[in-house]
Every structure is written in C-alpha cells, then in structure tokens.
RODO-2510 file (C-alpha; in nm, 4 decimals, decimal comma):
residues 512
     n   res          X          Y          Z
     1     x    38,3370     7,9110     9,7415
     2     x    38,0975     7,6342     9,7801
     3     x    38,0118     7,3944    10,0762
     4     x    37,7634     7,1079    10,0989
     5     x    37,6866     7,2690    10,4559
     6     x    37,7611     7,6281    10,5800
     7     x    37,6918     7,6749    10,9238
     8     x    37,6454     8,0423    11,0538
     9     x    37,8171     8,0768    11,4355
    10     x    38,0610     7,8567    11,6393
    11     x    37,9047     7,8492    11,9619
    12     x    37,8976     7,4820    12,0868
    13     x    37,5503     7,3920    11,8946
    14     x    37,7296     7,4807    11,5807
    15     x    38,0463     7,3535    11,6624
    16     x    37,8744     7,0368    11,7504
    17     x    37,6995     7,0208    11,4366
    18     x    37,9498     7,1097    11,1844
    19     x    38,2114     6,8824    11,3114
    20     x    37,9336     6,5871    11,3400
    21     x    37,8665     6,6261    10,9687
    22     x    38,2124     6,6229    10,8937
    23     x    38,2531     6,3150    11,0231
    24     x    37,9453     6,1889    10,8543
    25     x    38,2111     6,2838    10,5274
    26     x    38,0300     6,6071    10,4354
    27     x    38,2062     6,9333    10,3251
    28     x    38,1519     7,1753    10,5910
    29     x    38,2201     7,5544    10,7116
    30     x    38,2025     7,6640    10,9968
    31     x    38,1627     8,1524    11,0255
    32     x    38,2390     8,3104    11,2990
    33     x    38,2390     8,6584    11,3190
    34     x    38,4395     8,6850    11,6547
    35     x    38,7740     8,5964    11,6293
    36     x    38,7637     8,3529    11,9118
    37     x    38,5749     8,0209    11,8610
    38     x    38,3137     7,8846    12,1168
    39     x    38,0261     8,1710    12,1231
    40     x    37,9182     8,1658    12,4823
    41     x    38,1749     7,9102    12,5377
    42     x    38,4905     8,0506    12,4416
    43     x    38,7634     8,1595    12,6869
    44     x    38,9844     8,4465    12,6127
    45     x    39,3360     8,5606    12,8304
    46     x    39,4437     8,8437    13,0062
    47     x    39,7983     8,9089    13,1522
    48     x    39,8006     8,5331    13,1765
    49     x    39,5109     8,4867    13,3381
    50     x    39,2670     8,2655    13,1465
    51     x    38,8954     8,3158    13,1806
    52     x    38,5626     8,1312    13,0590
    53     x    38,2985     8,3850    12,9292
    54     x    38,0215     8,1430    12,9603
    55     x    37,9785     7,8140    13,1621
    56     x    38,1478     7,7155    13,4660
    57     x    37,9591     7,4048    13,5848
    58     x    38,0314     7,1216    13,3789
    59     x    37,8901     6,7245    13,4237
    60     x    37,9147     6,3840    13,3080
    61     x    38,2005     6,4539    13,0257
    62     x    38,4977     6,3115    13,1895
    63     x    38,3660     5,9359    13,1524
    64     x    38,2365     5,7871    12,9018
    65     x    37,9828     5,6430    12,7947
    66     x    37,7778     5,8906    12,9464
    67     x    37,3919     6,0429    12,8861
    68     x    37,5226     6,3953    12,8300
    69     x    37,4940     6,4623    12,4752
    70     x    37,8066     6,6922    12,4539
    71     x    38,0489     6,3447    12,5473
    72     x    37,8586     6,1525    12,2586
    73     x    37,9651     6,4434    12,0040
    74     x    38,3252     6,4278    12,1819
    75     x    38,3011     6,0526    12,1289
    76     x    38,1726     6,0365    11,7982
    77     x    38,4479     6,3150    11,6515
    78     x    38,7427     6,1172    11,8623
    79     x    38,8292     6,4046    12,0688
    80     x    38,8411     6,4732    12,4486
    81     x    38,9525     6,7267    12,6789
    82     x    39,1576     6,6769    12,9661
    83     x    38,9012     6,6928    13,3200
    84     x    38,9436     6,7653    13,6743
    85     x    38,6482     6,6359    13,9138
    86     x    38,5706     6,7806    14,1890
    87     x    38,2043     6,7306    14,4357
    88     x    38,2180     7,0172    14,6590
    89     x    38,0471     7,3627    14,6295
    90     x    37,9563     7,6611    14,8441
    91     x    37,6077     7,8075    14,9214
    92     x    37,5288     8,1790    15,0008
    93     x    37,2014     8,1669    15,1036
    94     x    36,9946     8,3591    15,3374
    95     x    36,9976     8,1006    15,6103
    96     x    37,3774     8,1138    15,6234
    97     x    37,7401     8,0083    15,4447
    98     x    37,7906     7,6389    15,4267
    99     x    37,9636     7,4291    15,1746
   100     x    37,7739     7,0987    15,0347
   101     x    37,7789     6,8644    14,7834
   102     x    37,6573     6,7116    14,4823
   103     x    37,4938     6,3542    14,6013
   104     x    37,1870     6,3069    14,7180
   105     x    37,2928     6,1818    15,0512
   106     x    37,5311     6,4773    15,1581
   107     x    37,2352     6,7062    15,1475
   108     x    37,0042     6,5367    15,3370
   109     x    37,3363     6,6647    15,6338
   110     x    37,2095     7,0268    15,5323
   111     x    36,8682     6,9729    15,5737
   112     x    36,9169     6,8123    15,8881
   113     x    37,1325     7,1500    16,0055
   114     x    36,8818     7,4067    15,8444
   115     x    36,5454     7,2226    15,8324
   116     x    36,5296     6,9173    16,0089
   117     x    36,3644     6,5874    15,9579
   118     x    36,0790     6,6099    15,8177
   119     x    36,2250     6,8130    15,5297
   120     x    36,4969     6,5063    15,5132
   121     x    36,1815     6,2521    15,4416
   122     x    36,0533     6,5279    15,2030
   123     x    36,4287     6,5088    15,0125
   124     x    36,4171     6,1259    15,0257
   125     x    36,0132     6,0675    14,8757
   126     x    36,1464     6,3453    14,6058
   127     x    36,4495     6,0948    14,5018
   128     x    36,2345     5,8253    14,4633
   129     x    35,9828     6,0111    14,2515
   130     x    36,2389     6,1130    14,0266
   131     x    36,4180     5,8136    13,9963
   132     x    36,1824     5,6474    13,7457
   133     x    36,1682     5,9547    13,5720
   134     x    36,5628     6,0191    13,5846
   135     x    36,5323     5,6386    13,3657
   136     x    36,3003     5,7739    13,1446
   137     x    36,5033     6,0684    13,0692
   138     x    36,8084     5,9194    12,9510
   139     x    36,6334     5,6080    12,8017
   140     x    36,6868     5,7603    12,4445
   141     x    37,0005     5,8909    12,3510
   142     x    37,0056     6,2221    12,1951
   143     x    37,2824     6,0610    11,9640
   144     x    36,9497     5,8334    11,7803
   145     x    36,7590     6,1183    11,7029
   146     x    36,6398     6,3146    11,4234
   147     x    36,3590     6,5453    11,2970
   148     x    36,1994     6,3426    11,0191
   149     x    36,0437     5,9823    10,9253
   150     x    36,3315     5,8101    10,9723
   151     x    36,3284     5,9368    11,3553
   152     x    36,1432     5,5371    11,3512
   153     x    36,4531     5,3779    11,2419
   154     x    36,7512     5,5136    11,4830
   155     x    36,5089     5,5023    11,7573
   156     x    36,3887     5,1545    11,7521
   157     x    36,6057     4,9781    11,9323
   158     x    36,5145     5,1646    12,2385
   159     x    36,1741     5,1593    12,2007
   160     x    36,0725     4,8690    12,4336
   161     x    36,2964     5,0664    12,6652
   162     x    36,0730     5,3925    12,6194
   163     x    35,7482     5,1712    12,6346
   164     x    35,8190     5,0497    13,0118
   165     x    35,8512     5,4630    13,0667
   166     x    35,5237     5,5614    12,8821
   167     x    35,3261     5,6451    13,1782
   168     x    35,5833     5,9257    13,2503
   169     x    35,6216     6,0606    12,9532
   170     x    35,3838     6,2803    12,9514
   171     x    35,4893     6,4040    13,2655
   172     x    35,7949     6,5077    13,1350
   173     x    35,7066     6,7499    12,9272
   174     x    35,5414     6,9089    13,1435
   175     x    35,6797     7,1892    13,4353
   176     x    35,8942     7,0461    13,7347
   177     x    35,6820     7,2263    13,9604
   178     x    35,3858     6,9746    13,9009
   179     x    35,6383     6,6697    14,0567
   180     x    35,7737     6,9183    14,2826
   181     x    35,4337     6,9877    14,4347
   182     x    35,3426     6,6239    14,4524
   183     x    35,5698     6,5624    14,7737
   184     x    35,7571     6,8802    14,8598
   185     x    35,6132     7,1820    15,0975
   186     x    35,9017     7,3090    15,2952
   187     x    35,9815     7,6063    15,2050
   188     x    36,3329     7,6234    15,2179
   189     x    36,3415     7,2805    14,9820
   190     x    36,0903     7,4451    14,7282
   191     x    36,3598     7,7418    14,6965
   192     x    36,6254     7,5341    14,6995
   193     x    36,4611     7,3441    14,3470
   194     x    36,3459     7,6633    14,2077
   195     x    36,7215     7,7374    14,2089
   196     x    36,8659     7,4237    14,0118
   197     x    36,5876     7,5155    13,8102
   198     x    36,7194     7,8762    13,7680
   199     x    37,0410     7,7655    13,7018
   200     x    36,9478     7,5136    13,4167
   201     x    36,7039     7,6761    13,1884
   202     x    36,6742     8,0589    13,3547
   203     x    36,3507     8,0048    13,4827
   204     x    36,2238     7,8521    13,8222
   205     x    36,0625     7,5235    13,8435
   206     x    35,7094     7,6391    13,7081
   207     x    35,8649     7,7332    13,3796
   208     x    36,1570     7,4432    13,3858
   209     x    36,0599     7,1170    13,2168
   210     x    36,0328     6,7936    13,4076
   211     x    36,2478     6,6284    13,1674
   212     x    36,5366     6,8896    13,1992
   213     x    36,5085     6,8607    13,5783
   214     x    36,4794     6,4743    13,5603
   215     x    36,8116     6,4399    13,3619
   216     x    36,9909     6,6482    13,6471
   217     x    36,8656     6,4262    13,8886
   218     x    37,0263     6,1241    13,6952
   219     x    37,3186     6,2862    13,6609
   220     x    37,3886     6,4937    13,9510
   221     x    37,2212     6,2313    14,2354
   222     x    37,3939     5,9312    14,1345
   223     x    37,6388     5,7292    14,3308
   224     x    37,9626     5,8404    14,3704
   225     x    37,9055     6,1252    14,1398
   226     x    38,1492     6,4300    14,0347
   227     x    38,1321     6,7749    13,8490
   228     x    38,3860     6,8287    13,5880
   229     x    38,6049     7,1457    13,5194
   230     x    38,8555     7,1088    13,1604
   231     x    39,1668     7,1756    13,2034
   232     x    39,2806     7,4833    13,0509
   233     x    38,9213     7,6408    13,1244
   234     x    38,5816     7,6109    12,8818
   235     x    38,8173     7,6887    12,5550
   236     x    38,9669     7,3887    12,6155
   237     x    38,6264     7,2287    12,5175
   238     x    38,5654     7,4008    12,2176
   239     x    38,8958     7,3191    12,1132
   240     x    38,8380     6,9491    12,1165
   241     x    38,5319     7,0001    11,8757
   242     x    38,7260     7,2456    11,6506
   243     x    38,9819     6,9717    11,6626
   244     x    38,7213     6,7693    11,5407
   245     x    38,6118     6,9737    11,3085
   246     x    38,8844     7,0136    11,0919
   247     x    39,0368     6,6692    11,1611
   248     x    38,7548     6,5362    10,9616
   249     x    38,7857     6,7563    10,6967
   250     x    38,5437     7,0496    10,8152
   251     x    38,6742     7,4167    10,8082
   252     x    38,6359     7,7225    11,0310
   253     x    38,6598     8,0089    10,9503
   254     x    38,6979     8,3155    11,2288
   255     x    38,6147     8,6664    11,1977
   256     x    38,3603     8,6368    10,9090
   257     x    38,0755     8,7757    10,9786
   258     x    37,7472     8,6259    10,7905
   259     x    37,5247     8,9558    10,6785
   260     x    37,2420     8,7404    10,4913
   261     x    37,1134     8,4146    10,4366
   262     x    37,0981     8,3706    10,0580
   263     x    36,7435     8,2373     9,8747
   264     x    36,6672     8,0711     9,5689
   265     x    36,3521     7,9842     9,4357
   266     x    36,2349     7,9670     9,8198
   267     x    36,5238     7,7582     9,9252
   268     x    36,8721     7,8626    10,1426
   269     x    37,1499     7,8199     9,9384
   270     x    37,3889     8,0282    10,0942
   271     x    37,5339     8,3139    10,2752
   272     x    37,6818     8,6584    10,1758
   273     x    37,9531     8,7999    10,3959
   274     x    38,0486     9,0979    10,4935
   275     x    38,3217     9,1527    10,2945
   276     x    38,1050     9,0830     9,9948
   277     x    38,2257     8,6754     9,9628
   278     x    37,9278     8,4460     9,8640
   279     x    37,9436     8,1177    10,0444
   280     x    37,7289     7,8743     9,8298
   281     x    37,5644     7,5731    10,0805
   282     x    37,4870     7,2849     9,8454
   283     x    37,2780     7,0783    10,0835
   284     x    37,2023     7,3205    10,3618
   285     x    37,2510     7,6354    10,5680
   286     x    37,2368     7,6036    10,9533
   287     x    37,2298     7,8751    11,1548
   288     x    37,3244     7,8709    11,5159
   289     x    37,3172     8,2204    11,6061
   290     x    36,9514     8,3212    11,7907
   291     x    36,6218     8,2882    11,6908
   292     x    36,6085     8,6742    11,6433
   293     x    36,9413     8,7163    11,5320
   294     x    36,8360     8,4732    11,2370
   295     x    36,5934     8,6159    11,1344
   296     x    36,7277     8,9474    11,0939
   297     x    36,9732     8,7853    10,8131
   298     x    36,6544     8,6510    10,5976
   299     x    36,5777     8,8243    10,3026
   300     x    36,2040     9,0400    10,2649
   301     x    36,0286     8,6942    10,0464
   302     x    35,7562     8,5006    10,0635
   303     x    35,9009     8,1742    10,1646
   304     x    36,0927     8,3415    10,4964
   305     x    35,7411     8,5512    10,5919
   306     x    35,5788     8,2064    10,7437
   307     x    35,9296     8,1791    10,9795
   308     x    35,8883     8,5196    11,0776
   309     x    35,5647     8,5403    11,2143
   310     x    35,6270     8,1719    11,3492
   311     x    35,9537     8,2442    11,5493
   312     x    35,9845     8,6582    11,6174
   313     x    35,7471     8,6899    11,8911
   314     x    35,9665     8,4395    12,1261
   315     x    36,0185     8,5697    12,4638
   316     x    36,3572     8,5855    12,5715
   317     x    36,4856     8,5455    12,8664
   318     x    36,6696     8,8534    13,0800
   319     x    37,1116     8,8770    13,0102
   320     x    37,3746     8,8497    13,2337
   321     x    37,6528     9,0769    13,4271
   322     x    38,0074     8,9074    13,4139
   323     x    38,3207     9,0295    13,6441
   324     x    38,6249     8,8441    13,5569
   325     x    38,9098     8,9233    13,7771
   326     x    39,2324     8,8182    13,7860
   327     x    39,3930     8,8069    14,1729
   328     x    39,7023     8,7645    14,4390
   329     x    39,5919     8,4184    14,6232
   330     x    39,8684     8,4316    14,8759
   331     x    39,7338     8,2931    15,1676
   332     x    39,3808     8,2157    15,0866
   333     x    39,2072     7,8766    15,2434
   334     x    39,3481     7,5540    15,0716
   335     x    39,0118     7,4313    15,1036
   336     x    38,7970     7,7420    14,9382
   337     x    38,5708     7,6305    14,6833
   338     x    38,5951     7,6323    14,3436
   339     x    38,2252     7,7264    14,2774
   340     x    37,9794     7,9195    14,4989
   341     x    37,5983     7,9921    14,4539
   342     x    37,4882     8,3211    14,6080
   343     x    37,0861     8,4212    14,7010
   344     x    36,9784     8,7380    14,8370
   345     x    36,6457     8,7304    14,9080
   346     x    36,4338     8,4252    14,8692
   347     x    36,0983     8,6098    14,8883
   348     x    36,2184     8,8277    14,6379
   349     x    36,2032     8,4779    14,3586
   350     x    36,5071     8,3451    14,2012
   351     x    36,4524     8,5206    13,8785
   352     x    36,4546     8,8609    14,0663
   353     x    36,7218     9,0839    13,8591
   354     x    37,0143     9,0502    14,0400
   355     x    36,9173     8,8551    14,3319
   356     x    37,1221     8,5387    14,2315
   357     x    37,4918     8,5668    14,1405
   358     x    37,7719     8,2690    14,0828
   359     x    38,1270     8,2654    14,1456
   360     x    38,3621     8,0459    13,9640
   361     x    38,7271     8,0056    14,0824
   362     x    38,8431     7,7907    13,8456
   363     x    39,2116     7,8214    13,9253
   364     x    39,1451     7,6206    14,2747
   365     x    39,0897     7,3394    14,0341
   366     x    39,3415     7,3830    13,7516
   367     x    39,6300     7,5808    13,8288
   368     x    39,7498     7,6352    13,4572
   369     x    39,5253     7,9190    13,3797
   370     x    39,5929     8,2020    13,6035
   371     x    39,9783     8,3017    13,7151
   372     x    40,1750     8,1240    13,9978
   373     x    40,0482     8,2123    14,2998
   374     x    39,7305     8,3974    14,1346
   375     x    39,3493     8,3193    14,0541
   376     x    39,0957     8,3429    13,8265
   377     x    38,7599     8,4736    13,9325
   378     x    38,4756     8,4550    13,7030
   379     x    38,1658     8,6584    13,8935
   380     x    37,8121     8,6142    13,7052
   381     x    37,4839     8,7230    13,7206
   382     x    37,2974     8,4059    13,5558
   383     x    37,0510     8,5441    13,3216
   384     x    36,8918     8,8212    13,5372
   385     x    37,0099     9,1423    13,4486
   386     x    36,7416     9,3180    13,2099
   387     x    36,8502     9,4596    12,8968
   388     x    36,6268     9,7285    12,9451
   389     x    36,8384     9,9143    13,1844
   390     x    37,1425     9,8963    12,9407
   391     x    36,9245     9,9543    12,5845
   392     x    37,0140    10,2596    12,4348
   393     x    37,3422    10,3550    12,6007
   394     x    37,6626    10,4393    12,3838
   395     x    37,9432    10,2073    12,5725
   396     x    38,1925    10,5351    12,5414
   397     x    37,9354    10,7572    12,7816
   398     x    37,9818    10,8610    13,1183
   399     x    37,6529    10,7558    13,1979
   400     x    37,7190    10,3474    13,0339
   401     x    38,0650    10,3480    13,3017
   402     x    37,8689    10,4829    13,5605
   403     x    37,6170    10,1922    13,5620
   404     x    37,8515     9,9406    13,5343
   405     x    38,0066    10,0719    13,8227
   406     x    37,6722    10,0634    13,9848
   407     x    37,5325     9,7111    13,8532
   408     x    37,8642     9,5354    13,9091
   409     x    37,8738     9,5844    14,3049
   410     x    37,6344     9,3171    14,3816
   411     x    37,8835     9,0317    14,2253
   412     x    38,2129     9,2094    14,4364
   413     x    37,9474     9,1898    14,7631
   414     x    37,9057     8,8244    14,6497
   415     x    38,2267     8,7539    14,5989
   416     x    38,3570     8,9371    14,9589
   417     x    38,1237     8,6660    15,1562
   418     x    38,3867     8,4280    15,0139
   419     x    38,7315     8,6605    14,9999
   420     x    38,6324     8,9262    15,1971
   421     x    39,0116     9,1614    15,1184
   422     x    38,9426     9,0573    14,7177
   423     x    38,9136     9,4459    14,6182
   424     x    39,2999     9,4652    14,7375
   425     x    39,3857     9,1569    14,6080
   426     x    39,3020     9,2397    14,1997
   427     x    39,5463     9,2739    13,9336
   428     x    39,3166     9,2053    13,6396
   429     x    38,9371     9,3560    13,6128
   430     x    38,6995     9,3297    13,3671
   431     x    38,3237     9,4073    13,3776
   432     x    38,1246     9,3034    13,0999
   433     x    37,7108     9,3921    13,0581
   434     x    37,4367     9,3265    12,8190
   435     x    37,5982     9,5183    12,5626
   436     x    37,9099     9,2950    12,5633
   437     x    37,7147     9,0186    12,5286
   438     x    37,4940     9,2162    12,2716
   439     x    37,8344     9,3180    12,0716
   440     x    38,0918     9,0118    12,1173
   441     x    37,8717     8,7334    12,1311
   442     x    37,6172     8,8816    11,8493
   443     x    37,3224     8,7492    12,0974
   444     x    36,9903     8,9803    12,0597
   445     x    36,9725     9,1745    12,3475
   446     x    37,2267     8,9864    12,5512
   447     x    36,9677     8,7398    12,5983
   448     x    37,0468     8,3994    12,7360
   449     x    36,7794     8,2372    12,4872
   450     x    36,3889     8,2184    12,4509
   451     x    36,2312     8,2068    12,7953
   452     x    36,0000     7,8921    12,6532
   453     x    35,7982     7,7785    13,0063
   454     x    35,7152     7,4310    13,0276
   455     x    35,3818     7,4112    12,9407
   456     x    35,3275     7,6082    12,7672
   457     x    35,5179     7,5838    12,4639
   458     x    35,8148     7,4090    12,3342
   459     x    36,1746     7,4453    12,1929
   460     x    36,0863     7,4193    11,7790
   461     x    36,3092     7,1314    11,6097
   462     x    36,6050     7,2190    11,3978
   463     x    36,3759     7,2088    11,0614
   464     x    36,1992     7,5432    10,9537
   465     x    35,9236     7,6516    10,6548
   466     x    36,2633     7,7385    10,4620
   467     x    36,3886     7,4433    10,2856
   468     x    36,7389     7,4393    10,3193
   469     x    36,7918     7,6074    10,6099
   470     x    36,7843     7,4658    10,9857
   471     x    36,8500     7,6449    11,3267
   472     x    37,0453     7,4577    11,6230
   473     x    37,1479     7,6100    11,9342
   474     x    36,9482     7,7196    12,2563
   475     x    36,6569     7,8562    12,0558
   476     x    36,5669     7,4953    11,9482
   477     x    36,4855     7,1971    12,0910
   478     x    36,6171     7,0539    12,3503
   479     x    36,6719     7,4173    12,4535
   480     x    36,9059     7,6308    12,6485
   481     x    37,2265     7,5330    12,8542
   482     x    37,5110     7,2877    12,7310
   483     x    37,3856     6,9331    12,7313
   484     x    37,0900     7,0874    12,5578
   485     x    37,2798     7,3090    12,2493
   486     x    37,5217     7,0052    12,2089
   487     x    37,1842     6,8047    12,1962
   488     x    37,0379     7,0174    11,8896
   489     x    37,3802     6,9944    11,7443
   490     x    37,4022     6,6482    11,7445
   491     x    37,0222     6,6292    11,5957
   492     x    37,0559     6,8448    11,3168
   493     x    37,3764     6,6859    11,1688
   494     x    37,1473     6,3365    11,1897
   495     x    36,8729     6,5147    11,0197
   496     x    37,0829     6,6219    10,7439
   497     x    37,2285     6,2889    10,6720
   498     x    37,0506     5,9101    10,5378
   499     x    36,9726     5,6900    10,8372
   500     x    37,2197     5,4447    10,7288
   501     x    37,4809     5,6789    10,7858
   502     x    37,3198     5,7686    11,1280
   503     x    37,3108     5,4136    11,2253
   504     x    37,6590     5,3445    11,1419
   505     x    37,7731     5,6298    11,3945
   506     x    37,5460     5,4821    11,6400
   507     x    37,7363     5,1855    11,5963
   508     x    38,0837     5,3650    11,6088
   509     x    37,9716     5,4706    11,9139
   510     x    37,8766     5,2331    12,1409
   511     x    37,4842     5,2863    12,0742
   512     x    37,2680     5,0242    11,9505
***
C-alpha cells in the first residue's frame, strides 16, 4: 500500500497532523497500534461508565476564533465537539479546602482569606506584567507557522504585530521564574505559580517557559472566562479530528502496530508492520510516538546515527498513577466540583513524587457518561510517579499488585478530602501505573515527555537529519500538554505542504 504521508501514532499531535494534511488534499494514514484512537487522549468505557485516560482540564475550544491551537485544527478540518463550561474548581492545599475560580479577580478573594493584602497587590503588579506578554504570546498564530524559508511568507502579516512585542521576546523564552521573581515574594503565591506551572509542562516555574505561562495567563485571566469539558468525555475530541480525518479523505487505521521506519538511500520512505505489511510514504513519514520510542524503530545506518546521538539523551520527565472509578452519587453535594487540585506538602516542591494529585469528576458536568444516578472519577498523579519504582516488575506478580495497592492510596486519601464514604460508594475500579502507560499507550517509560527546562534547551522542530521523516507530538516544539501537541500538529502538516496552500487555509480560516 502506498501513501503520500504515513503517520506513526494517533495521539492528538498525529491526529492533528494527519487530518490537517488531508485537508490540504494529501493521501494520508494514520497507525495505531491500540485499538482505541486518541493516545493519551482517548477515553475507553466500563459498565457504562466512560472515562478519559489523559486530560481533564480543557480551555478556549468552545468559541471560536480562539488562540488555542487545537480549535484552529477543529476549525480548519470543519469539526467540533459539543462543550460544557464551567469556572469553578476546588483546592486541597495545606492551608485548607476552599473552592476558587478561574479569573483573575476571584482570586485576589483567596488571597485576601489566606494571605492578605499585600499578597493581593503582589497578584495585581503580576497581571499587569504579564499582560503585555500574554499579547505577545498569542500575537502569532500557531496556524501561520512552519519550519522552513517560507516560515517569512505565512508569518508576515503579523509581523508589525510581533515588532511592537520585540522587547519581550526574548523574555519569553526564557523560565517563568525570572518574571515571577520580578514582583512576587510571598510564599504562598510563589507555590501557588510553581503549581500552574506543574500542571502545564511537569515542571515548576524555573523549568516552565515564560511563553507557556504567558499564554495561560491570556487565556485563563481574561474577562468573563470559562474552562471547557466535551461532552461525552476527551474521546469525544479525538473523534471530531478522526472525523476530520477521514472526511477529507485521510484513513486510520487501529491496531497496527509500526515495528520500523523504512530507509532508502538515507531517506524515510516507509514503515513495516507487524504483521509484515509495508506501508510505502511517498512524501513523508511522521512519527508521533516519543522521542525514544522513535528512535527505537530507526534502522542501524548512517543517515539515522546523527538523530540518535542528537535526540536519545533527552531527559524525560517522571509518569503518572491513574484511579478511575466508577461510583453511587446518591446524595452527594449538588454543588461539588467537577475538578480538584490536591498538595501535600509545599516544602516538599511540587514535583515531589506523589505530593500533587488531581481529581476529575467529569460526570458533575456531563451526565451522559457514567450511569443514572452514578459518577465518574478520574484520580491522577500528574507526572510524578517515577518509573523507577515500577521498572522491572512482571504486571502478573504478587509483588507488581502489591505496589499498586500501596502507590494508589495517596489518590483514594485525595479523593476522601472531597467524598469522604467514596471507598463504599465504588462499583467500578481501575488502577493503572507506569507500566500501563508503558504497555497501552507505547510511551517510553510511562513518561509524560522530555523534561526540556526553560533555559536551558528547547523543544526541536518537527524536521530531523532524516529526510523524509518528521516527529510531532510533545517531544517537539511547542512541547508537552494539549495546546502544545495540537500546535506541532498543526506545524508539521504546514511544513509538508507549498505556502500557497498554507495561505489559502489561513484564509479559510479566518487568519490573515
């Protein structure tokens, strides 16, 4: 079989990508060796409960036009999921239970309750530093860019725009923690950024990049903002891009594992599956499994040797625990929370294994994935469970149950500060560890991506030393979480196309 593009993995980077360059009118396949779409993303069902396996806190999708890149693939494929909004959240924290919400001006209220004013002035000088740099983050739209010369075209029409911001530029690529520092000291503010940092790229704000933290600050501290939840849950979401994918001709094809990236002559031109099947890739190959898990499907030549050395010693950043439950919700509070953010130990540092933990409860915002009457808990470590604890284990052993007995109690502790009787509520209960990540998700390690600090290096662009073969996903550029692997997505299909066929779906989109 031959393609002009094969792209290896359906997580939301290569879902993004492969329907993109469908639309752009190229013949396009999509392998995925699960046999659910979505990677990370994808949502699976259990006695009628409906869970997400990934991401639970979704923003700026359910109006467009909007500066997250994942509505400008949605826009540009003609697809959409159906979105509830909601602003409210609840916090964990060592200084006590309280719900708050998104808005700058609602959490100057907790300040005022936990810290007082001068920590309130501290909040307000913060929101005016960022607001310039909020501008400058959003002044290009991921949808005009691409990694080679004719990055000059699509993006000139906003260059006047990016002129007025050059002063901050520089800046933005830079760690939070240097804006931070310019105008916050209390301490219970500094912990409070280091864990929106946390929560965005797994590392706190001396490792998170201004620009990252900048775009949150557009987004989440704008008037009359909202957070977003699909309806149906986060397989909703990929099902709008598959939608897309194969409504413009693309193809996907599920439970196909890739077992090598095929070379010719120094060039991709292919993959070999599994089962034996050759997929030839006319124009490209595009991989958006891992950085690690890539390169493990190279061949030993010459021409991959230079993207070895290059990419293999990438950090990664620590995996995740994941306790999905399905419950009785007879009589809990009508107004409990959909999301919650639990914290230990602040001393301890927000990337302490285990010391952060989430709780989604989707089913207070859409009732039409979990049973009348039930819920649907998703419990998470976010990326701070090390993979050391778990590496070498066989998932049958005693010893592998008895740690995930062990390593799962800190999200049921999390999740009694919010329904204390849970344990006697459950009907459904699922634990899932590194390995599962490791086995179902075919992430190296579990990982959650490269731990990159600002700073210190950056997210590589979707090109490699391999002609023919680019990378999209969290281990490139813009980097990890879902604005970002839509983002590389969106950039690699540009890259692969002529810039008057960029321009055109600039155009088709709203975008100069």
């Amino acid at each position: 079989m031959s393609a002009d593009v094969v792209v290896v993995g359906s997580g939301i980077g290569g879902l993004s990508c492969g329907a993109l360059l469908a639309r752009y009118g190229l013949n396009v396949v999509v392998c995925e060796s699960h046999t659910i779409p979505g990677g990370s993303a994808h949502g699976f069902e259990r006695d009628g409960f409906r869970f997400d396996s990934g991401p639970s806190l979704y923003s700026g999708l359910s109006y467009s036009p909007s500066a997250n890149p994942l509505r400008q693939v949605l826009d540009a494929i003609g697809e959409d999921a159906e979105w509830k909004t909601y602003d409210t959240w609840g916090c964990c924290l060592p200084e006590g239970t309280f719900n708050t919400e998104v808005g700058a001006d609602q959490f100057c209220e907790v300040l005022a309750t936990l810290r007082g004013e001068a920590a309130i002035a501290e909040w307000r000088q913060l929101q005016t530093l960022m607001k310039p740099y909020g501008e400058a983050a959003i002044a290009l739209p991921p949808a005009a860019v691409r990694f080679d010369w004719g990055f000059f075209q699509t993006v000139s029409p906003y260059a006047l725009s990016m002129l007025g911001h050059a002063p901050r530029l520089f800046d933005l690529t830079g760690p939070f923690s240097t804006l931070m520092n310019r105008v916050v000291q209390d301490p219970f503010l500094r912990n409070w950024l280091d864990l929106l940092c946390f929560l965005l790229s797994g590392l706190p704000a001396s490792g998170t990049s201004a620009a990252e933290m900048a775009f949150m600050f557009a987004d989440w501290y704008r008037p009359g903002v909202k957070l977003d939840y699909p309806v149906g849950g986060s397989g909703a979401l990929v099902n709008a891009l598959v939608r897309g994918l194969k409504k413009w001709g693309g193809s996907l094809r599920l439970g196909t594992h890739v077992e090598a990236i095929l070379m010719t002559n120094g060039r991709a031109t292919g993959v070999r599956l599994k089962s034996g099947e050759v997929l030839s890739a006319k124009r490209a190959v595009v991989s958006n499994a891992s950085i690690w898990d890539t390169l493990r499907l190279l061949p030993n030549q010459s021409a991959a040797h230079s993207f070895q050395r290059e990419r293999q010693s990438i950090p990664t950043c620590n995996s995740f625990m994941h306790l999905h439950l399905g419950i009785d919700g007879a009589d809990l509070p009508p107004d409990l929370a959909c999301h919650h953010i639990v914290v230990n130990d602040w001393d301890a540092g927000v990337t302490a294994a285990q010391n952060v933990v989430l709780i989604s409860i989707p089913s207070r915002l859409d009732s039409t994935i979990a049973p009348p009457g039930k819920e649907t808990i998703h419990v998470y470590t976010p990326g701070n469970e090390p993979y050391s604890y778990w590496q070498g284990l066989k998932r049958q052993s005693d010893e592998y149950q008895m740690l995930k007995t062990q390593r799962s109690q800190v999200m049921w502790q999390a999740l009694e500060r919010v329904i204390p009787d849970v344990r006697d509520r459950v009907e459904v209960e699922l634990v899932g560890t590194p390995l599962t990540h490791e086995r179902f998700l075919r992430r190296y390690q579990g990982s959650y991506g490269p731990a990159i600090a600002a700073g210190q290096g950056l997210f590589p662009g979707p090109t490699t030393p391999i002609d023919g073969l680019l990378c999209c996903g969290d281990s490139t550029f813009p980097g990890i979480g879902l604005p970002a692997v839509a983002a590389s997505g969106l950039i690699t299909a540009n890259t692969l196309v002529p810039v008057k066929d960029h321009r055109k779906l600039m155009q088709d989109i709203g975008l100069r």
